[in-house]
Structure formats: C-alpha cells, structure tokens
KOLZAFI-175717 format. One record per residue (C-alpha): y, z, x. Coordinates in steps of 0.001 Angstrom, whole numbers, plus 500000, padded with zeros to 6 digits. Example, Ala and Ser with C-alpha at 12.3 -4.5 7.8 and 13.67 -1.06 7.14 Angstrom:
% KOLZAFI-175717
495500507800512300;498940507140513670;
% end
This chain:
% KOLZAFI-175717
939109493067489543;936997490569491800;934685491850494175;936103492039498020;934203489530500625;930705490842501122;930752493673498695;928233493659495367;929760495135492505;926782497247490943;926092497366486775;927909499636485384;926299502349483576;926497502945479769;929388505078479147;927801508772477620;929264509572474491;931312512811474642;932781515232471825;936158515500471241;938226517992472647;938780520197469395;934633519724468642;933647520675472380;936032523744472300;937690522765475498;941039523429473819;940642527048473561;939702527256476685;941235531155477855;944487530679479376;943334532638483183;940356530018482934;942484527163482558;945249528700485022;942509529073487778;940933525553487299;945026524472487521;945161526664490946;942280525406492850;943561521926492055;947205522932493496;944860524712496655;944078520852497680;947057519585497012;945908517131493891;948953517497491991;948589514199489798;945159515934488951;947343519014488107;949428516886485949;946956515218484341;945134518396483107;948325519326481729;948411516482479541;944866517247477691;946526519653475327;949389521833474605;947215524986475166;946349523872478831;950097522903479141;951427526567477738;948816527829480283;950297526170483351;953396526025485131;955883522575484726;955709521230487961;959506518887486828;961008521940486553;961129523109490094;961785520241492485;961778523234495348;958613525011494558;956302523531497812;952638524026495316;953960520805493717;955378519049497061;952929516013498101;951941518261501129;949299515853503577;949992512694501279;951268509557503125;952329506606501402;950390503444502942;952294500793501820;955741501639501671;957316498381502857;959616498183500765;958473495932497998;956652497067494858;953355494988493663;954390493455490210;953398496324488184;954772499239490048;952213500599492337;952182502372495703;949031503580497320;948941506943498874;946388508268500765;945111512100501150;944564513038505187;943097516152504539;940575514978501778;940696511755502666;941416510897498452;943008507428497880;945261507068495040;946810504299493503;949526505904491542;951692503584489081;955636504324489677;957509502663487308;960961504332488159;961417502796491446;961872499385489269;965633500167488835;966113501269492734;966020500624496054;963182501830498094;965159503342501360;962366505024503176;959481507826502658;959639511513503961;956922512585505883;955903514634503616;955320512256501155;958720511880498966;960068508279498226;964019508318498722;965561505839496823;968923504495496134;970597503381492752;970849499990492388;974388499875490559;977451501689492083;977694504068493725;974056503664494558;973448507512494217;970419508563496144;967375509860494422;964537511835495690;960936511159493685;957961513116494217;955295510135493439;952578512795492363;954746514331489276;957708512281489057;960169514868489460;963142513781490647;965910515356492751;969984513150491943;971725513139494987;975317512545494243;976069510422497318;974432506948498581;972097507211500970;972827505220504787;971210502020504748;969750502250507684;967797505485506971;963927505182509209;962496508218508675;963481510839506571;962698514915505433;963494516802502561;962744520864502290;964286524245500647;965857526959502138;968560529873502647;969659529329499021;970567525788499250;967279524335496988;967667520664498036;968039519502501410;967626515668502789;968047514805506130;967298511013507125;967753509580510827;968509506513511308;967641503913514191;970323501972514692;973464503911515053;970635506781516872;972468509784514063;971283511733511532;972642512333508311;972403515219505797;973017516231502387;972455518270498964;972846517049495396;976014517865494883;977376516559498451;980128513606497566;978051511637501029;975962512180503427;977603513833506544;976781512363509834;975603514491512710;976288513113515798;973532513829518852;973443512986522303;971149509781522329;968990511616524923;967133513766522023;967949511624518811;964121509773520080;963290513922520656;964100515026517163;962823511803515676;959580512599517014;959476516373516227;960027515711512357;957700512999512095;955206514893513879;955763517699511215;957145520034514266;959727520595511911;959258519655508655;960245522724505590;962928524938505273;962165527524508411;960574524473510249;957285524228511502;958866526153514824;961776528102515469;964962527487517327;964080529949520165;959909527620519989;961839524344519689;964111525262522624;960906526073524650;959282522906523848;962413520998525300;962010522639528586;958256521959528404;958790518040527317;961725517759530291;959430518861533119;956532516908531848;958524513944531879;959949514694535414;956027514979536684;955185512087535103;958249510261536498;959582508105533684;963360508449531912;963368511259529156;964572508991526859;962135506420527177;959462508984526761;960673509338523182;961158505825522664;960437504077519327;959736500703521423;956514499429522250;954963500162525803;956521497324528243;956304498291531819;953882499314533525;955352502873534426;956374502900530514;955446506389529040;955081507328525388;955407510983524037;954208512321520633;954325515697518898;951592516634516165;951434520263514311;948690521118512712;946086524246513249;949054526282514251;949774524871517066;952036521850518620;950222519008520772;951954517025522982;950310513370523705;951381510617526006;950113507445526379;950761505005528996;950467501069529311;947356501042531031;945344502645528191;945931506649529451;946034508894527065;946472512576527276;946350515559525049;948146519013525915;949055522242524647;950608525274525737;947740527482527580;949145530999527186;946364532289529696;947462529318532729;951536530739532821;952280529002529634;951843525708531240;950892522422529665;946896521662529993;944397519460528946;942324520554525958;939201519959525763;938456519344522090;940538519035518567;938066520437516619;937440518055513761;940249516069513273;941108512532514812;944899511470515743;946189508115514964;949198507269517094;951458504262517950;955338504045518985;956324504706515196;954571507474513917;951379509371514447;949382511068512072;946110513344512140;943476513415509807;940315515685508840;937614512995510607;934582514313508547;936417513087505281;936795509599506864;933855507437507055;933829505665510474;936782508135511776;935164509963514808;936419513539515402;938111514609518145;939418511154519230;942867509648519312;943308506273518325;946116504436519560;947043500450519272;947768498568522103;950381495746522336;949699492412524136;952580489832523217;952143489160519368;949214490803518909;948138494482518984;944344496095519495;943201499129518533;941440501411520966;939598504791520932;939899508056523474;937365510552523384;938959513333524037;935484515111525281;934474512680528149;937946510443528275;936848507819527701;938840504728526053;937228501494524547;938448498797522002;937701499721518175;936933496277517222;936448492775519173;938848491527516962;942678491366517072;943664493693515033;947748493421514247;949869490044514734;953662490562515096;955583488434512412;959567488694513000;959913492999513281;956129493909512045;952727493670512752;950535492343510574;947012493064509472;944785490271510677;941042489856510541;938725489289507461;939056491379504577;938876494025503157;940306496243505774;938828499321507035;940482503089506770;940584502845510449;942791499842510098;944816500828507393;945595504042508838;946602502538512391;948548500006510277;950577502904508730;951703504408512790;952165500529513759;955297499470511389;957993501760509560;960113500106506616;963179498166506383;965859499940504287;
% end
C-alpha cells in the first residue's frame, strides 16, 4: 500500500519467531481461561476479535459460545459500530470500513456476501440490510462482525433510509426500516410474506426518524418507554412552540435554509436523552430534563467526555479521549453554504462556536456532499462525513 501525502512509512521490524500453537501449549489452554479472555473481548464489543480467537483451535472453539447460532443474542450484536462508508457500492474486493465510537478501533472488515446483493441501507446499530439480487429479492440481515445472517422472507422497500433491527416478546427477529420518500415505516419478521406498512401522521414520521437514529429507541424494550417517549413529545412540542418554528421542520431531514430554520436531534447515551437544536446562524444548544428545575428542559453544562457529531442526517457521539484531535465535551456540527458545507465546533463549557478547519470541508455533487480538501482525511472529517450524507437504496 503507498504511503498517504506527507506520511513516512517507518522500517518494519524483523518479524520474532514464535512457537507453534501445539509447542507453546496455548491449545490446552483451561477452558474458564479461554472463556474469560472470550468475555472481556465480548465486554468491548470486539466481536471479529471474538471470532477470530475461535478460529485458533477446536479447544478454544468447544470453549466458547457460536456467535452464528443466535442472530438474537445482543453480546454478538455490533453494539457502538457504525459503518463509514456505506454508500452503497463495495470497493472491488469486498470491503466496508467500520469504525468503533466507544474505542475509537477502525476496522476494515472483508464482506464477501454482499457480492450477490443489494446493499439497501445500515441499522444504527451496525447491521447491513440487504436485498437478493434475483426474485423475489428476499431481504437479508448481516451482522458484518460474524457474518451471521438473519433470511427475511419478503423484499425489502426500496426506498428504505434508515433502518433498526432488535429482539423481543418472543418474536426473535424484528426489522423496521423508514423510509423518506413516501414519510412510512415498514416492518417485518423472517417469516412475514412483506413488509407491512405503518402509516404515521407526517408530523412525527421526522420525530420517530430522529428518535431511532439517535438510539432513543433502538432494542427490543427501546431505549425509553411508551409512558418516557410520550413525555418527550410533550417536552419536544413546547420547545418548539418557544422557539417558534413548525414542529415538523424541527425534525426535518433538510438542510438549514431560513434564517428562523430550526434543527432538533435526540442522542442516548449515559442514561439519559439530550435534546440539541441548532439554528442557521451557528446556535447550538444542548438540554436535558432537570428533575430538580420542574422537569423542565435546561442547559447542561458539560457532557462529560464525549463529543457529538451532528448534521440534518444523523448524529452520533463518541468517547473524545479515544479520538485524537476530538475535543470532549463539544458538538460538532457542519454548516451549509450553497454547494459547500464547513465544519464548526461548540464548546459546550463557554459556548463558544468557531470553524474546525479554514478549509471547505464538503462539496455537494447531485444529492451528497463530498469530501474535499487534501488527503488523507482526518477522523474529524470522516466522522462529520458519516452525519452529512445517508445512502441511496
């Protein structure tokens, strides 16, 4: 692999010479030794690690659990992985690139299965859904970290954005995908014949987009109950009645345009639900529910040390001290002017907002905004790049 622009590749080292398994004894290896090293790999959510232990030997793999033969057991589920680029079209030998926000572990992970299918969309939780590419273009749900995969009898909608898949009440294999353009959502289970459309009042189909990619509802129970997600309504309509601006605009998957345009997001994570806006003229604003002010929405004052990434598609948050150059408790957000987009920085301590690079950042080509600049790209870039555009079906 050539170098990138301004990078020197350093000598490699001579490669130590190591003792095969059966000399070295690491085959005998006592099964509650090899089952713990298997658990604390499952604790941070390395899976392909998991797998790849598994494969050393066939005492390691009596030792551990098959993680193919339970597509509903969450230890294997990709749990904080995103897929980066998941556009839609495959590099020539198979690859996607997935990226670890809590560990901040990139992994280039060879998928040779989605060769014979269509790439439809990702979860956000990680899953690719896929669609056959002969009749009747069954749907298929792949787990990119152990290639388990879930057969959907029916084909999934075309236009499918943003999907999520989760277990629960019995029924082991759920998948729900929402799509843009007719503004329903559609559900099924493996054995459904198709997916069955549920139609929603186009005031909250931007609403529940929003919640599930914001992981307010994203497993079996959700993240939040009915009763919590009925609360957070009433919360999100009086918010946007202060802030004066149309409820469903505040949920809109459309770039800011006006001046009075505002932009609402949802994030879970640390137990709790944030609520951030962002308006046109670079204001952004972090809440939560303050039980102690009359369980109104406030201000907080710091996120600890994570870092949100937000723009009208998706938002994401990540564990800043595992990103180099990610500052904690910030929210970066791109801005659009015309064809091109910038990418700023809020400090959520002082609130204070200035541009991440001098640079643009994103130019629009037809629907999506492209990387621009020098390469290679940052993580900040990459990462913004990843909220910016969402795939075509």
């Amino acid at each position: 692999m050539a170098a990138a622009p301004g990078y020197e590749v350093p000598t490699p080292l001579a490669a130590p010479v190591l003792p095969s398994m059966a000399a070295a004894g690491w085959s005998s290896l006592p099964s509650d030794l090899v089952l713990c090293i298997a658990d604390c790999l499952l604790d941070t959510n390395d899976v392909d690690c998991y797998v790849d232990l598994r494969a050393v030997c066939h005492n390691w793999r009596s030792a551990t659990e098959d993680p193919r033969s339970d597509a509903s057991d969450p230890r294997f589920h990709p749990r904080f992985w995103i897929v980066l680029d998941d556009d839609g079209a495959f590099q020539s030998d198979g690859c996607r690139v997935l990226v670890n926000t809590a560990t901040s572990r990139f992994l280039r992970k060879q998928l040779p299965l989605p060769r014979h299918y269509y790439v439809v969309t990702t979860t956000v939780n990680g899953f690719l859904v896929l669609d056959d590419r002969s009749p009747p273009h069954a749907a298929r749900l792949l787990n990119p970290l152990t290639g388990a995969v879930v057969i959907f009898n029916a084909p999934v909608p075309r236009d499918a954005s943003v999907a999520v898949f989760f277990s629960s009440g019995g029924t082991p294999h759920n998948l729900i995908v929402l799509c843009d353009s007719t503004r329903k959502y559609y559900r099924a289970v493996p054995d459904s014949e198709c997916f069955i459309a549920g139609d929603i009042n186009h005031v909250f189909y931007n609403y529940m987009r929003k919640v599930v990619v914001g992981s307010v509802y994203s497993n079996g129970a959700g993240c939040v109950s009915v009763a919590q997600s009925n609360v957070i309504m009433e919360y999100l309509l009086d918010l946007s009645e202060k802030l004066q601006t149309d409820f469903v605009k505040f949920f809109s998957v459309d770039p800011l345009g006006h001046h009075n345009d505002v932009r609402c997001f949802l994030l879970h994570f640390g137990g709790e639900v944030f609520f951030i806006t962002m308006a046109l003229e670079r204001v952004v604003a972090v809440l939560i529910v303050d039980p102690t002010e009359k369980q109104a929405l406030t201000p907080v004052k710091t996120v600890g040390r994570y870092a949100i990434f937000i723009s009208h598609q998706r938002c994401l948050v990540v564990d800043a001290a595992k990103f180099p150059s990610v500052e904690a408790d910030c929210v970066y957000y791109t801005q659009d002017v015309g064809k091109f987009a910038f990418i700023w920085k809020h400090n959520i301590r002082d609130g204070k907002d200035e541009r991440v690079y001098d640079d643009i950042n994103f130019v629009k080509e037809d629907k999506h905004f492209v990387s621009s600049g020098p390469l290679p790209f940052t993580i900040i870039q990459l990462l913004s790049s990843y909220t910016i555009n969402l795939s075509d079906s």
